[in-house]
C-alpha positions as CSV (number, residue, x, y, z in Angstrom):
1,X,99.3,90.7,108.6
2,X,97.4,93.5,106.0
3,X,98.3,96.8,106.9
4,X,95.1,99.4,108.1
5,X,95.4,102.7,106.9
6,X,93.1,105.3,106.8
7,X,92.9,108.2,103.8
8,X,91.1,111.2,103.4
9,X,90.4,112.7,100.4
10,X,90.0,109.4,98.3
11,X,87.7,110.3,95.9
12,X,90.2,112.3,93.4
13,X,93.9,113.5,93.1
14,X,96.7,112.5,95.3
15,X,94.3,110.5,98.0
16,X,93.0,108.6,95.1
17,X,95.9,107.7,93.3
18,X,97.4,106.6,96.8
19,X,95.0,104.3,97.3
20,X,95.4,102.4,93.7
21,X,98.7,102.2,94.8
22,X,98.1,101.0,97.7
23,X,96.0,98.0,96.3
24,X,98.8,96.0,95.0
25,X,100.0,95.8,98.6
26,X,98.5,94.0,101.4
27,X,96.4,96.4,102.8
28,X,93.0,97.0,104.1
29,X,92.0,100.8,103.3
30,X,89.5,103.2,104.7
31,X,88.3,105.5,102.0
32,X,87.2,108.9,103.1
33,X,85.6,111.5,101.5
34,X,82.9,113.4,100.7
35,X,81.8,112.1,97.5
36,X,80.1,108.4,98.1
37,X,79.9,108.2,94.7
38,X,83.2,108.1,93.6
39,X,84.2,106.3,96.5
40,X,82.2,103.6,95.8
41,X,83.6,103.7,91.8
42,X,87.3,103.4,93.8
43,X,85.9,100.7,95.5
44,X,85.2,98.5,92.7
45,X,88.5,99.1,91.4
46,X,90.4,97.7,94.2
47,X,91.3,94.1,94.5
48,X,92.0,95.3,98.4
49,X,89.7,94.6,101.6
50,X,88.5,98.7,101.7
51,X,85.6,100.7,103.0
52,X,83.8,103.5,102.1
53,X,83.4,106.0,104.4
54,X,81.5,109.2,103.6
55,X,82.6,112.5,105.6
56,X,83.2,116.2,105.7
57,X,87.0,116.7,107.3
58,X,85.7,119.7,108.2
59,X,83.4,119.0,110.7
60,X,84.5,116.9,113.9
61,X,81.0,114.6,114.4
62,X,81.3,113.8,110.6
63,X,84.9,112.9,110.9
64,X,84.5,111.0,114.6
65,X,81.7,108.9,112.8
66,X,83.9,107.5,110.2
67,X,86.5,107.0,112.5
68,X,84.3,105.0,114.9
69,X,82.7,103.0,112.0
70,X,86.2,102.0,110.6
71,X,87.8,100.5,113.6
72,X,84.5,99.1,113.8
73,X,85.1,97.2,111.0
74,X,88.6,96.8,110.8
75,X,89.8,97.6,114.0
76,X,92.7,100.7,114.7
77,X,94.5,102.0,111.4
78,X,98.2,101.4,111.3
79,X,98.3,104.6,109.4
80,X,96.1,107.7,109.5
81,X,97.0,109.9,106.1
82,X,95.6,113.1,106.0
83,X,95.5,113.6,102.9
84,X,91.9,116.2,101.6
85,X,93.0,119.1,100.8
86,X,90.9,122.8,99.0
87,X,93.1,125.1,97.2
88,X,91.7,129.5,95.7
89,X,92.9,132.3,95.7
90,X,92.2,135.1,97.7
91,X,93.0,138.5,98.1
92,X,93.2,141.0,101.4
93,X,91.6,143.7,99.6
94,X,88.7,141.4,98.9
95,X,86.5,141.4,102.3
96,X,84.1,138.5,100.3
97,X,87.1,136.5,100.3
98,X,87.1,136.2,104.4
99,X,84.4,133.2,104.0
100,X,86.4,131.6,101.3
101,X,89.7,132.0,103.6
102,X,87.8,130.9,106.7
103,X,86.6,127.6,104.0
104,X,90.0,126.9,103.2
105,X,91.6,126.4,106.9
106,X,88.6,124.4,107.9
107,X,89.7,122.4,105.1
108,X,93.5,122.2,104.8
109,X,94.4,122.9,108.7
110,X,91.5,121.9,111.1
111,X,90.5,119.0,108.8
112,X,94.0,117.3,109.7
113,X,93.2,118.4,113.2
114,X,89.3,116.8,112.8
115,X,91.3,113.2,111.0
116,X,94.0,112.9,113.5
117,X,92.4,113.0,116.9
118,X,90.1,110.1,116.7
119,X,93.1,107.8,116.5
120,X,96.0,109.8,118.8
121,X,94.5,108.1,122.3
122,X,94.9,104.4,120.5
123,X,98.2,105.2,119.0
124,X,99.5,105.9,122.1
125,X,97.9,103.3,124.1
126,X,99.1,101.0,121.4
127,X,102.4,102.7,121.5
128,X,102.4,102.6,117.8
129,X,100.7,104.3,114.7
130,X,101.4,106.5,112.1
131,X,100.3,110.0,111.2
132,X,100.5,111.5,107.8
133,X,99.8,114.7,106.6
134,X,99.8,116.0,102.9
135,X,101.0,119.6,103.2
136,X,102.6,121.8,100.1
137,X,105.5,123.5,99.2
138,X,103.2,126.4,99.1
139,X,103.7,126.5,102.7
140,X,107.4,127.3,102.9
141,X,106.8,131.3,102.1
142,X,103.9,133.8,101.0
143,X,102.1,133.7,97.9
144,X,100.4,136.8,97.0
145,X,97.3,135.9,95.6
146,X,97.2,132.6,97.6
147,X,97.8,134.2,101.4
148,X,95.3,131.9,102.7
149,X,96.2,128.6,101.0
150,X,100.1,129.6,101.6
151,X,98.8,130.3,105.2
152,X,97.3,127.1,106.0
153,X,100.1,124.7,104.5
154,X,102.7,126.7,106.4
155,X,100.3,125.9,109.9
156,X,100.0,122.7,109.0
157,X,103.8,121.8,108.7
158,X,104.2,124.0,112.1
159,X,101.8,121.6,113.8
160,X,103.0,118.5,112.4
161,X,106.3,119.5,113.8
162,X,105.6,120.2,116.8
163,X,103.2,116.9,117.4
164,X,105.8,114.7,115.8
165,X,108.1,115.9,118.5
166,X,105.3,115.5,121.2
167,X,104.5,111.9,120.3
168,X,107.3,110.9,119.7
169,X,108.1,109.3,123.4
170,X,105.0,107.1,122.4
171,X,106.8,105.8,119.4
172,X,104.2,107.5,117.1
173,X,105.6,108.6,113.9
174,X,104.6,111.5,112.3
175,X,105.3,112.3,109.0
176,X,104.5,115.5,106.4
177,X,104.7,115.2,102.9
178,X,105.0,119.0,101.0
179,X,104.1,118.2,97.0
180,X,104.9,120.6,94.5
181,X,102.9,120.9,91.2
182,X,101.0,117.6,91.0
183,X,98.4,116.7,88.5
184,X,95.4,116.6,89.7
185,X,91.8,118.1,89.4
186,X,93.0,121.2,92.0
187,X,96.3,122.3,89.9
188,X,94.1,121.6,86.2
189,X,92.5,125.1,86.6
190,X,95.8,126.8,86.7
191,X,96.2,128.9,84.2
192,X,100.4,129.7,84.7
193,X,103.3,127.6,84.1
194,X,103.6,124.9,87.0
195,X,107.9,123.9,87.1
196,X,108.5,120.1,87.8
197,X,104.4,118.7,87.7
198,X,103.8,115.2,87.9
199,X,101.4,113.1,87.3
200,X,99.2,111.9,90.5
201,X,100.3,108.2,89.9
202,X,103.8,109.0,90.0
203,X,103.5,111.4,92.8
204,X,101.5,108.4,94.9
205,X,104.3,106.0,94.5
206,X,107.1,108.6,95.9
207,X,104.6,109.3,98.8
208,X,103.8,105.6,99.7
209,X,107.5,105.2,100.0
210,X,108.2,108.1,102.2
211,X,105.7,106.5,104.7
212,X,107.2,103.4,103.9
213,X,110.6,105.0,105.6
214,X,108.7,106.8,108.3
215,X,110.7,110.0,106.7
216,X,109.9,113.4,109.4
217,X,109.4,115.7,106.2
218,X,110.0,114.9,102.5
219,X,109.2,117.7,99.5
220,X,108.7,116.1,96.4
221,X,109.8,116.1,93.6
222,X,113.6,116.1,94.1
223,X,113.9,119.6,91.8
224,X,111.0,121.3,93.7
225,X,112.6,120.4,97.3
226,X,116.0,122.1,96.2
227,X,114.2,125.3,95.1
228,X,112.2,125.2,98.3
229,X,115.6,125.1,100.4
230,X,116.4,128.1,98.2
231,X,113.4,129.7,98.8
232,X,113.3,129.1,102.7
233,X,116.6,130.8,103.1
234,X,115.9,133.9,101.0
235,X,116.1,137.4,102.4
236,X,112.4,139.0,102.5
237,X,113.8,142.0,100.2
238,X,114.7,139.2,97.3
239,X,112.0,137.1,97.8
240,X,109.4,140.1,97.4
241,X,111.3,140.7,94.0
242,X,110.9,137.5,92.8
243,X,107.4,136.9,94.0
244,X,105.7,139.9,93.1
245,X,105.0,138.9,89.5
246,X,103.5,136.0,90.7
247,X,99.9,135.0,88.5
248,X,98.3,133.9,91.9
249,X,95.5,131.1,92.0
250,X,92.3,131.5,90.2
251,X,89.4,132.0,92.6
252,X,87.0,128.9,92.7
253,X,83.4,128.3,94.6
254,X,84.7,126.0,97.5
């Protein structure tokens, strides 16, 4: 029996290159995202039973719509992968940053929120499902110049804590992935020296597998989760030193 799972942000980067991946398997695949167009181009790549499904994470009707029109079609996922994702940097000094901060937890945080909740009251009647979350290793400290994107990756892997723990009486897993550098249309406009990046196909096959053993948390790659244990148990005074000379993100129209 095909696997059903569900993927946001499917049109580029890491959601897209998951769902290639995904093809060779026996799956049937919801593609999400805001961009029918390039949906639709995925769509004729894939050998796969899939379905395009246009929507804004962001907003909750949007979101519920495609929801409702996949298990429509398809019935209840097996596994929900949160996976869209909006990445600029921003600066507290900068008050005309506050809309572009407000943009980026719509996006990052409340999107997840807006993917997951469709699905939780099946999963639990079911007593089975899968959630999946795409955080970053940006989320494991502060990075000045990127407070807000820092910020809502560090919310994100709170709350998938705390649900997996929640859920997990219903035998729900719940899963967070923290990528480093990938290569992808969001990391191309860095202009700074990105440690450890690999390529989104290579990055998709490491994440399907991490599903694949139902895995609580998992930073990849291997190098990038040993400097993110480092960094995690840091004092504040030598972490400051170290991250003060930090280039930031560039500032993009969101």
């Amino acid at each position: 029996m095909s696997k059903k799972i569900f993927i946001t942000g499917a049109s580029s980067g890491i959601g897209y290159a998951i769902a290639k991946q995904l093809d060779a398997q026996n799956v049937s695949l919801g593609l999400v995202g805001r961009n029918k167009k390039r949906l639709l181009a995925l769509q004729k790549q894939l050998q796969c039973t899939s379905f395009v499904l246009p929507a804004h994470v962001e907003n909750v009707v949007s979101m519920q719509k495609a929801a409702d029109k996949f298990k429509q079609l398809c019935g209840c996922p097996d596994i929900v992968i949160a996976n869209a994702g909006v990445s600029s940097g921003t600066l507290a000094a900068d008050s005309k940053d506050l809309e572009i901060i407000q943009k980026i937890f719509q996006i990052n945080f409340h999107g997840v929120l807006n993917t997951f909740s469709p699905f939780v009251g099946d999963f639990i009647q079911n007593k089975e499902g899968q959630l999946v979350a795409v955080a970053s290793v940006a989320g494991i400290r502060g990075l000045p110049g990127a407070g807000a994107y820092s910020a809502s990756k560090s919310a994100l892997i709170n709350y998938m804590e705390s649900i997996r723990v929640e859920l997990k009486k219903f035998n729900i897993f719940v899963t967070t992935i923290s990528p480093g550098y990938i290569k992808t249309p969001m990391t191309d406009i860095n202009n700074y020296p990105m440690p450890f990046l690999i390529d989104a196909e290579s990055a998709a096959k490491k994440i399907i597998k991490i599903i694949n053993k139902k895995k609580s948390h998992a930073i990849l790659p291997w190098q990038m989760s040993i400097i993110a244990k480092i960094m995690h148990i840091l004092p504040n005074w030598l972490w400051d030193l170290l991250a003060k000379n930090s280039p930031g993100k560039k500032k993009i129209n969101l």
